[in-house]
C-alpha positions as CSV (number, residue, x, y, z in Angstrom):
1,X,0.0,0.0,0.0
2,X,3.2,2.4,1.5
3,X,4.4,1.7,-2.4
4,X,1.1,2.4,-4.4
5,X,0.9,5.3,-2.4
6,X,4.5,6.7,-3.3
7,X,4.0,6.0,-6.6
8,X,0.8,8.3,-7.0
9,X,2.0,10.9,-5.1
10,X,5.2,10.8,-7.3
11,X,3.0,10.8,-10.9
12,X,1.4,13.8,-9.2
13,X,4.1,15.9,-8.2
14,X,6.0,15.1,-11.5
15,X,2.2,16.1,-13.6
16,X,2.2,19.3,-11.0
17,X,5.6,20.3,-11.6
18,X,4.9,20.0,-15.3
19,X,2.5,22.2,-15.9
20,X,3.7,24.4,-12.9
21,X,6.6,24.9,-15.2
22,X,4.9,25.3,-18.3
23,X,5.2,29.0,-19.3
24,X,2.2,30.8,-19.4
25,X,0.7,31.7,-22.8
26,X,1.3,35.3,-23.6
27,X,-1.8,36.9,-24.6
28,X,-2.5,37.9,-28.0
29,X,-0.7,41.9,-28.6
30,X,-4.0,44.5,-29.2
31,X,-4.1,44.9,-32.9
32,X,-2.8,41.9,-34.4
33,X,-6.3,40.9,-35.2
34,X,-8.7,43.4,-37.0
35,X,-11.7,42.3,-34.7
36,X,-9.9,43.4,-31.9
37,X,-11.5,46.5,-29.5
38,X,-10.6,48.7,-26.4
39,X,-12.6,46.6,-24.0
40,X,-10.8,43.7,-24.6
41,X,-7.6,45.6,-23.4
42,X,-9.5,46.6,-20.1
43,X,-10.6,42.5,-20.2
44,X,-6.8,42.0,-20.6
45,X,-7.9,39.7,-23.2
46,X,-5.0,41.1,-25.3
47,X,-2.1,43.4,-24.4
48,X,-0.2,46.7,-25.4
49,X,2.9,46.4,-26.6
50,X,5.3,48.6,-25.5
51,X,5.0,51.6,-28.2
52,X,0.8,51.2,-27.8
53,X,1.7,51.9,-24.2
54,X,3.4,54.8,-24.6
55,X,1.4,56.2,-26.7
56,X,-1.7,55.3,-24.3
57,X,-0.4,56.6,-21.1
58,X,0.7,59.9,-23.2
59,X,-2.6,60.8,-24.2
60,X,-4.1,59.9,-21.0
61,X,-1.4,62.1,-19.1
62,X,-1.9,65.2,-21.7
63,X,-5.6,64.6,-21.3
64,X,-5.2,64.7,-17.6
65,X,-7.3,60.9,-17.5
66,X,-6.4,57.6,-16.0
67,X,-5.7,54.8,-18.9
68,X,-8.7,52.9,-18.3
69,X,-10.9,56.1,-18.6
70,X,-9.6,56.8,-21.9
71,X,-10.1,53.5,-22.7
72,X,-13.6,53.1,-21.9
73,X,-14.3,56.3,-23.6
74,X,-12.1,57.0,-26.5
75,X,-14.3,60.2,-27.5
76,X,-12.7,62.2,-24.8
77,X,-9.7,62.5,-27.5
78,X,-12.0,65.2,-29.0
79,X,-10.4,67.4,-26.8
80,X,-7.0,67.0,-28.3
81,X,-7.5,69.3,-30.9
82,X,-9.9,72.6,-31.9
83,X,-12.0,71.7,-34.9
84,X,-11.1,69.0,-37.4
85,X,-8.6,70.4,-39.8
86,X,-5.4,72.8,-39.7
87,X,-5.6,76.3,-42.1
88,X,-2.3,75.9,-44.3
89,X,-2.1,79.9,-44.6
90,X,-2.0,79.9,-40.7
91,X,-0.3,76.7,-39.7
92,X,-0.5,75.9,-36.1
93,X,3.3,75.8,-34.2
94,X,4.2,74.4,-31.0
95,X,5.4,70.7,-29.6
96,X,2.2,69.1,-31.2
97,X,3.7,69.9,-34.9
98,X,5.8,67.2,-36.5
99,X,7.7,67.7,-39.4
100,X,9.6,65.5,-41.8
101,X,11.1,66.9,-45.5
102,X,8.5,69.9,-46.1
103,X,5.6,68.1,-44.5
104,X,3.9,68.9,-41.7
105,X,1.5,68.0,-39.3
106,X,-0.7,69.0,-36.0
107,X,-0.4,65.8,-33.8
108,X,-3.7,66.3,-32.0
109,X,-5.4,67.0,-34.5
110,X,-4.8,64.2,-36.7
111,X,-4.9,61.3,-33.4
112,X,-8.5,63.4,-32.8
113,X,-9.2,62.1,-36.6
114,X,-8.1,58.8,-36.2
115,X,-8.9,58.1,-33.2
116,X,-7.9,55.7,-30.3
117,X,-7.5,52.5,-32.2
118,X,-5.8,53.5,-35.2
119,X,-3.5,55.4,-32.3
120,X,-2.6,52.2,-30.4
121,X,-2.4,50.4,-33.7
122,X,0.1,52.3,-35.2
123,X,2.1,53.3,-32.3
124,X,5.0,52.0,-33.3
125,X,5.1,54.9,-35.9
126,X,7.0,57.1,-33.2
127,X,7.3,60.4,-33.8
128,X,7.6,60.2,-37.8
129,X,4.8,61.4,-39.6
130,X,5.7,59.6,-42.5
131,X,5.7,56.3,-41.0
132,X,2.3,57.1,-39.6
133,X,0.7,58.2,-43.1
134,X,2.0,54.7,-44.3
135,X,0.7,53.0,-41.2
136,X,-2.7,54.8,-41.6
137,X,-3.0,54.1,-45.2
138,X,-2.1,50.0,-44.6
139,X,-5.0,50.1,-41.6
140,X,-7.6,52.4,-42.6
141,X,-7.6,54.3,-45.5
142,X,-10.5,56.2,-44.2
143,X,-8.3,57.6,-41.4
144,X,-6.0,58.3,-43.5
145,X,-7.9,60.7,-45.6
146,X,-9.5,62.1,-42.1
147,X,-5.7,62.8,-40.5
148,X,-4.9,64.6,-44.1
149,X,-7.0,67.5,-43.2
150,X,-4.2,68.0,-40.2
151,X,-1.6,68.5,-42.6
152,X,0.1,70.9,-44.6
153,X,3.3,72.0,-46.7
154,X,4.9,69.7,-49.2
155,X,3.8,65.9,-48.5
156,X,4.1,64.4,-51.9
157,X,6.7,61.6,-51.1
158,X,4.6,59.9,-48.6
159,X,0.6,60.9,-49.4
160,X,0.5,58.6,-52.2
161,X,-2.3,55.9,-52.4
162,X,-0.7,52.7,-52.7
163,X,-1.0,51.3,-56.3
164,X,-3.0,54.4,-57.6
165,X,-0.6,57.2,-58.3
166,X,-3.0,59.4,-56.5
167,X,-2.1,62.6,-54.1
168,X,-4.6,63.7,-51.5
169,X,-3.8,67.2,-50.8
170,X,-6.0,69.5,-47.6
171,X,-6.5,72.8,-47.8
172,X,-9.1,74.8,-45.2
173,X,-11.8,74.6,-47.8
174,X,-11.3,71.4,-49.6
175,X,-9.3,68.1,-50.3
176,X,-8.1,68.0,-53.7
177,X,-6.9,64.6,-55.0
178,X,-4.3,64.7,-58.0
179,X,-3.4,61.9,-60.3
180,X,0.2,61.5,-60.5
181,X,0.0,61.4,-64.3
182,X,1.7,63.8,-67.5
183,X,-1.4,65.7,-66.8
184,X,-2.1,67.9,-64.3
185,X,-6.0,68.5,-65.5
186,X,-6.5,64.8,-64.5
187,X,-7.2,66.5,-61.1
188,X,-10.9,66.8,-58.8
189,X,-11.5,68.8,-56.2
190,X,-13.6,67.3,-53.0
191,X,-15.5,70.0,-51.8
């Protein structure tokens, strides 16, 4: 009996200590599924990586919100920004404006446009505006046309739609989109 009872206590320390050392499944990062939402961050169904973090906890702090808050309501980000475009002739300046080659744009106002998930899902973009046009095109095109409006200066070499030889161009009044053809008439005007 002594023996029988060794032996099962054995088999069940050696099963314990097997799946007591298993590592624990990492959960699935937010955005690397296009059904994902910001509830199931607050679930902790899936996680921020570290960029989406960043960028989470520096909107909440700017906002003056906790994380969750923002997270449960994502409109607040209206406040980010006054209206929802930039005037080119009157271009907004300050630590909100990034700039790369000639182009330019008012941070808040394009995440206001975009919104919290396109935010967290192109966090990794850092602080390049370029890589964030690129990333907004690849996840939502409609973003992408939204954040345009936040723009201005010379942003040829990274407003072009993928495959279309098309420029989107914002001014105050309208957003003009340009075929990258040997004519320039080949252009309409969105009003």
């Amino acid at each position: 009996m002594n023996k029988q009872l060794a032996a099962l206590t054995s088999t069940a320390l050696l099963v314990f200590g097997a799946f007591a050392s298993a590592p624990a499944q990492a959960l699935p990062i937010f955005g690397t599924e296009s059904d994902h939402d910001l509830q199931m961050i607050l679930d902790k169904e899936v996680e921020l990586d570290f960029d989406q973090q960043n960028v989470l906890y520096g909107l909440s702090g700017y906002l003056a919100l906790s994380p969750d808050s923002l997270l449960q309501d994502p409109t607040q980000m209206s406040s980010l920004y006054a209206g929802t475009s930039v005037d080119s002739s009157s271009p907004p300046t300050g630590g909100m404006v990034l700039s790369k080659e000639g182009c330019s744009v008012e941070a808040g106002c394009a995440l206001k446009a975009i919104g919290l998930v396109n935010s967290l899902k192109c966090a990794s973009s850092g602080m390049d505006p370029e890589s964030w046009a690129k990333c907004l095109r690849d996840t939502d095109y409609d973003s992408y046309l939204a954040a345009a409006a936040c723009t201005w200066g010379s942003c040829p070499g990274f407003s072009a739609v993928p495959g279309e030889g098309l420029y989107a161009c914002a001014d105050s009044d309208t957003l003009g989109v340009f075929a990258s053809s040997t004519q320039l008439s080949d252009s309409i005007s969105i009003d």
